[in-house]
C-alpha positions as CSV (number, residue, x, y, z in Angstrom):
1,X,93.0,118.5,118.0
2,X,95.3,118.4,121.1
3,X,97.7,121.1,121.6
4,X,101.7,120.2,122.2
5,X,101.4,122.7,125.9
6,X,98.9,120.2,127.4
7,X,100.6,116.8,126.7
8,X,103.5,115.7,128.8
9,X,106.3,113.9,126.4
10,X,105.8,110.5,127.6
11,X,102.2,110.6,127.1
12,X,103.1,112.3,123.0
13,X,105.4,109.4,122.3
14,X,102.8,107.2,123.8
15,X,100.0,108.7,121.3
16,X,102.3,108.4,118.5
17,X,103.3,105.3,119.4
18,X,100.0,104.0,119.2
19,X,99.1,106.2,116.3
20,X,96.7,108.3,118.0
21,X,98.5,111.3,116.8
22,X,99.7,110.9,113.1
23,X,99.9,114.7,112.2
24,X,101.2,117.8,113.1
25,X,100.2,121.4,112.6
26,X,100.5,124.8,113.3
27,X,97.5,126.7,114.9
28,X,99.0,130.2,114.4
29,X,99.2,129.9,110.4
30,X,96.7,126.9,109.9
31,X,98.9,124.5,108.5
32,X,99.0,120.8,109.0
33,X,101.5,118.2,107.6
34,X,103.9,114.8,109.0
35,X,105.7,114.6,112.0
36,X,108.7,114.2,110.7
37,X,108.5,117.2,108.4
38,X,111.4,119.7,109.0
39,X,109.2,122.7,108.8
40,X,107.0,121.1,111.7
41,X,109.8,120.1,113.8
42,X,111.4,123.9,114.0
43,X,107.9,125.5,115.1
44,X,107.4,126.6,118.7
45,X,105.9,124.4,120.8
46,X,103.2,126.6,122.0
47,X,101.9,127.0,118.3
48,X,102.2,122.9,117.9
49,X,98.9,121.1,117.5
50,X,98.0,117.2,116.7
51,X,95.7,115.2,114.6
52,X,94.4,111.9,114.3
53,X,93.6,111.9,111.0
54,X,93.7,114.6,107.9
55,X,90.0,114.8,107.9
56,X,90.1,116.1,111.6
57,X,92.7,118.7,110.0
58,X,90.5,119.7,107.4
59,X,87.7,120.0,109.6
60,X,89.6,122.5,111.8
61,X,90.5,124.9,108.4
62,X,93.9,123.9,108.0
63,X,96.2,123.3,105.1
64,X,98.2,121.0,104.1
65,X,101.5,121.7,104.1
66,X,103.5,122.6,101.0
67,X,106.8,121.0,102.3
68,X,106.0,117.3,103.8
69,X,102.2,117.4,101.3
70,X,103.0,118.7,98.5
71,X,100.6,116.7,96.1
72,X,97.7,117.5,98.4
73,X,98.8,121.1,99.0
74,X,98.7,121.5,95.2
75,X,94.9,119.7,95.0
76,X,94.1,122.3,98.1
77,X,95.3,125.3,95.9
78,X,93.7,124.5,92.8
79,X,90.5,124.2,95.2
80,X,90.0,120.3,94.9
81,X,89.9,119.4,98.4
């Protein structure tokens, strides 16, 4: 987990780039979902956190997002993942 506050934006578009960073989340409400999701994009940038991966998500007790995820945010709320 890297938060948005310590990464200049050359060195973001760099990591994304080179798909370092392939998700997105919120570490106020513990939510995590794809960078081009519109809910992601209008959240501070002192909230903003990335993943690698999903599992790296999971493993830091955060959703999935019910916008961008919305067939594993459903699997989540039913208690399957």
């Amino acid at each position: 987990m890297v938060a948005h506050a310590e990464l200049s934006d050359a060195v973001l578009r760099s990591k994304i780039r080179n798909q370092e960073i392939c998700f997105g989340g919120n570490k106020i409400l513990k939510i995590y979902g794809l960078l081009n999701c519109t809910s992601g994009k209008r959240m501070k940038k002192a909230h903003r956190v990335f993943f690698a991966t999903e599992q790296e998500a999971r493993q830091n007790n955060f959703r999935p997002c019910y916008r961008c995820l919305k067939e594993r945010y459903k699997n989540w709320k039913d208690g399957l993942i």
